[in-house]
C-alpha positions as a Python dict, from the first residue, in 0.01 Angstrom:
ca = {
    (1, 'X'): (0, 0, 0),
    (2, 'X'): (347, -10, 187),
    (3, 'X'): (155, -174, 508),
    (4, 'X'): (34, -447, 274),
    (5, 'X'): (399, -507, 155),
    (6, 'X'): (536, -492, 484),
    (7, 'X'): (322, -756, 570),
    (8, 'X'): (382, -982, 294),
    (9, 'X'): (773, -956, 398),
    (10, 'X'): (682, -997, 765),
    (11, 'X'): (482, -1334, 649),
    (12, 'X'): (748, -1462, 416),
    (13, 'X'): (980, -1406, 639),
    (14, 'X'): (836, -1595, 881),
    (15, 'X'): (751, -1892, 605),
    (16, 'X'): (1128, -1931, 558),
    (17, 'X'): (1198, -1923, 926),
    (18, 'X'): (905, -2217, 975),
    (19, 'X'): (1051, -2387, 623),
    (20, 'X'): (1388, -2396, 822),
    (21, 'X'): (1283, -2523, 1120),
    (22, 'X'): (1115, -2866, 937),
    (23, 'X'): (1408, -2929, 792),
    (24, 'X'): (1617, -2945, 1122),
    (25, 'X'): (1309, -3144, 1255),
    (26, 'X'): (1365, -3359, 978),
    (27, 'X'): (1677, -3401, 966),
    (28, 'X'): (1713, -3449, 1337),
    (29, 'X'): (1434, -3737, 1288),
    (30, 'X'): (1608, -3885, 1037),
    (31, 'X'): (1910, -3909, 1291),
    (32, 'X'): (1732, -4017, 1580),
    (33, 'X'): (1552, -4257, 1358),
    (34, 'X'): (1901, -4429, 1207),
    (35, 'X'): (2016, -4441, 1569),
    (36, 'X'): (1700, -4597, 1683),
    (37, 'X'): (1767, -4897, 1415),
    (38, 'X'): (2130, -4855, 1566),
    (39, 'X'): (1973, -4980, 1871),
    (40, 'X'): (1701, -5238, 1778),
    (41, 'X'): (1936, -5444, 1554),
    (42, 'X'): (2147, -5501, 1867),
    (43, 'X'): (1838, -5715, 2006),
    (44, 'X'): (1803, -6117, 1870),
    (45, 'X'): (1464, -6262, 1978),
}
């Protein structure tokens, strides 16, 4: 019984940890994707 609990708080531990990491992905997109617009509007055709 404690093995199985350890490994549900192993495995939600590493959840959160995963669940952190897409939102810095995310957020880091969403800065390198306002930059990116930064960039294009710079460009007239």
């Amino acid at each position: 019984m404690d093995r199985n609990l350890l490994n549900i708080q192993d495995l939600s531990t590493q959840s959160a940890a995963g669940a952190n990491q897409t939102s810095a992905s995310s957020q880091e997109l969403s800065r390198l994707a306002t930059s990116f617009n930064s960039l294009v509007a710079n460009f007239k055709l």
